[in-house]
C-alpha positions in Angstrom: -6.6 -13.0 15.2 -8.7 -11.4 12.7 -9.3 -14.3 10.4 -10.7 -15.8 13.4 -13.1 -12.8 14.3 -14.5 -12.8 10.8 -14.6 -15.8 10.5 -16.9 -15.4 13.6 -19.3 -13.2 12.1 -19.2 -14.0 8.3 -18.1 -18.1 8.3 -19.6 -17.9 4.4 -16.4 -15.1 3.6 -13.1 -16.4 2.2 -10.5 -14.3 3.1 -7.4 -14.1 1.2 -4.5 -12.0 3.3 -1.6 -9.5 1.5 1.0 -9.5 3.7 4.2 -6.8 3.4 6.1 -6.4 6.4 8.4 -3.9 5.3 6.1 -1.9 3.9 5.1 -0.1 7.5 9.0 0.4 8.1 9.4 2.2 5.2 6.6 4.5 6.4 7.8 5.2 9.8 11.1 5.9 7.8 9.7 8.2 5.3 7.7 9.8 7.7 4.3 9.3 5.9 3.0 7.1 2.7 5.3 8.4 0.1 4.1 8.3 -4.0 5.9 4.9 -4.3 4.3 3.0 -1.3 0.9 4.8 -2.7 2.1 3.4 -6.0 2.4 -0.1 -4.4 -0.7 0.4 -2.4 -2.3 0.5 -5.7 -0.8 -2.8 -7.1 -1.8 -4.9 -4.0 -5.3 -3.6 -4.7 -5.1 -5.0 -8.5 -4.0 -8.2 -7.3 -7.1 -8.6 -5.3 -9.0 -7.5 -8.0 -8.0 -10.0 -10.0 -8.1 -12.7 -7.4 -11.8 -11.9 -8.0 -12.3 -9.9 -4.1 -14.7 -8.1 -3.4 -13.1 -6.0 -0.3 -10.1 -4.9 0.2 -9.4 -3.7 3.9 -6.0 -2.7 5.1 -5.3 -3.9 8.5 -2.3 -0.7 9.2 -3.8 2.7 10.2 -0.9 4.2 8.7 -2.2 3.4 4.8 -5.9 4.2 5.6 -5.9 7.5 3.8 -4.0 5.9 0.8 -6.1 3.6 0.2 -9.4 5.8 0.5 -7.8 7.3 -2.2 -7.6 4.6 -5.0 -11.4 4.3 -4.6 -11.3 5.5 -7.8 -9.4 3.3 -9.6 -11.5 0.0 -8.5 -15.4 -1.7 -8.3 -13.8 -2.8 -5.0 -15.5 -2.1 -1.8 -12.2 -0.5 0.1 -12.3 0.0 3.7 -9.7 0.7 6.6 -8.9 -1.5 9.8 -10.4 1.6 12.1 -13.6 2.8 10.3 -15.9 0.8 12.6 -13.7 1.8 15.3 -14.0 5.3 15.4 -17.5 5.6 14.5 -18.4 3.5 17.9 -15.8 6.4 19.9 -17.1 9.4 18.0 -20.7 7.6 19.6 -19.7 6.6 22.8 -18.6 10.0 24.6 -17.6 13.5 23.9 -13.7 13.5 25.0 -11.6 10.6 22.5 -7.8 10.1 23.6 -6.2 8.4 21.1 -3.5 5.9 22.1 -0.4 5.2 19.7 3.1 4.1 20.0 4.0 4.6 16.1 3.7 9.0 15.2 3.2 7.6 11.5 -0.1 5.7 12.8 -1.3 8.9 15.3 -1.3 11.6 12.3 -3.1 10.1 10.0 -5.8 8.4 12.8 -6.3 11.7 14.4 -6.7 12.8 10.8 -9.1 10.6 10.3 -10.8 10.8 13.4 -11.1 14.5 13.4 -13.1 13.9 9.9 -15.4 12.0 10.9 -16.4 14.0 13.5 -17.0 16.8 11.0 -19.0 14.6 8.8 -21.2 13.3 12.3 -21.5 17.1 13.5 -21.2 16.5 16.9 -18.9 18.5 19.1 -15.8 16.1 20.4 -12.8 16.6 22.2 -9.6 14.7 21.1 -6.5 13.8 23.0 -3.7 12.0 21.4 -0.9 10.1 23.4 1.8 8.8 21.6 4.1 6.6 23.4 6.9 5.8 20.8 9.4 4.3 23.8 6.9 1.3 23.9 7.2 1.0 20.2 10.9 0.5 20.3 10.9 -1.6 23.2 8.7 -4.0 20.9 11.2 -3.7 18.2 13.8 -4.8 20.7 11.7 -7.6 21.8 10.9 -6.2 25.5 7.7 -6.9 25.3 7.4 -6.1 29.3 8.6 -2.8 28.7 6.2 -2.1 26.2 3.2 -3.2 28.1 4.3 -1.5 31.0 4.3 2.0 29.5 1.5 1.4 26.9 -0.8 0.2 30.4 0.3 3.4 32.5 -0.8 5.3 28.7 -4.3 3.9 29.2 -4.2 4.4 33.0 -3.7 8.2 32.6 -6.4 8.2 29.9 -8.9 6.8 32.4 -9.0 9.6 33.9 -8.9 12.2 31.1 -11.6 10.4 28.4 -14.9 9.5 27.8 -13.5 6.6 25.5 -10.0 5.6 24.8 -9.1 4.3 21.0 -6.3 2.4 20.4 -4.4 3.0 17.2 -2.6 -0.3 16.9 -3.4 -3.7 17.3 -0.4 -4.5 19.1 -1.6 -2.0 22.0 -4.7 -4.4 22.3 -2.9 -7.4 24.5 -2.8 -4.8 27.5 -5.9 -4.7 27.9 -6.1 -8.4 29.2 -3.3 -8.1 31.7 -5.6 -5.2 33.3 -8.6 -4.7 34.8 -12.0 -4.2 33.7 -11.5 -0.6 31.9 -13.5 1.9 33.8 -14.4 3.8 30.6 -15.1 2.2 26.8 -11.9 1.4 25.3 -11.8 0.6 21.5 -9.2 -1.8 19.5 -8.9 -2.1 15.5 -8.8 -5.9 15.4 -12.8 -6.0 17.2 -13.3 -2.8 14.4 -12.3 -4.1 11.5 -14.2 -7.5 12.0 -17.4 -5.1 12.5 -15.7 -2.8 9.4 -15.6 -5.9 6.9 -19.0 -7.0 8.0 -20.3 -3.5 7.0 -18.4 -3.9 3.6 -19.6 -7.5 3.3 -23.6 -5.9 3.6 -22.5 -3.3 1.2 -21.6 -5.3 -1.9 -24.8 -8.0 -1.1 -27.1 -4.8 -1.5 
């Protein structure tokens, strides 16, 4: 999915994926990014240094914050799967519910979130759901169970927000076996293609 959207909007960009599955299991374990998976964090971001990238984006909410912080460390332009995505909520309306099915994703997104309205000024309202039953049905391969409650999630939020964000990628295939949301509702995989274009622009300037 996203190698097609970017591909979409920047067909000039190679993209070279870092893929560790276990890595977001040992979060949700740990309960947060602990100084080993920051440590390993770190070591992904060397590689693609070397590899001669010029971004490195993670596509797991869960990491964002981590790797904000080895900014430091690296010429790299580093960005996170929802920064375009919560720019356009904190834009689009004054109450943000924040949909999750993973605690280790909602923490650090409402974090996250709640910073960036700071840094706009603007007054904002945030509601987070977290709906860790679909999660587990996922795990166990229900994947009717899991839409099920994840669609009644954003059928309640309707009602409650200006403009619903969804935490996960995973959330997003709801959205198609509904109808046309009543309210803006925002999805990391349509963010980050708009996040790595930004990034793109950035390192062309």
């Amino acid at each position: 999915m996203m190698q097609q959207l970017i591909a979409d909007i920047m067909p000039q960009v190679e993209v070279m994926h870092l893929v560790e599955e276990s890595m977001i299991k040992q979060v949700m374990k740990a309960g947060g990014v602990t100084p080993n998976i920051a440590a390993r964090i770190a070591d992904y971001i060397h590689i693609a240094e070397k590899a001669s990238c010029d971004i490195f984006i993670t596509a797991c909410s869960s990491i964002g914050s981590a790797v904000e912080q080895c900014q430091f460390m690296t010429p790299l332009q580093l960005a996170r799967i929802d920064c375009a995505m919560v720019e356009e909520a904190i834009g689009r309306g004054e109450r943000i519910a924040v949909l999750a099915t993973v605690a280790t994703t909602l923490r650090p997104t409402l974090d996250y979130v709640q910073r960036k309205v700071g840094e706009s000024g603007k007054q904002r309202t945030i509601t987070p759901v977290l709906m860790e039953d679909a999660f587990h049905a996922l795990l166990a391969g229900d994947t009717a169970i899991h839409d099920r409650i994840v669609s009644e999630g954003l059928q309640n939020a309707f009602t409650q927000a200006d403009v619903i964000m969804l935490a996960q990628a995973s959330m997003a295939r709801v959205l198609q076996q509904l109808p046309t949301p009543p309210i803006p509702v925002m999805t990391s995989p349509d963010g980050d293609a708009e996040t790595s274009y930004q990034a793109y622009e950035i390192t062309q300037a």
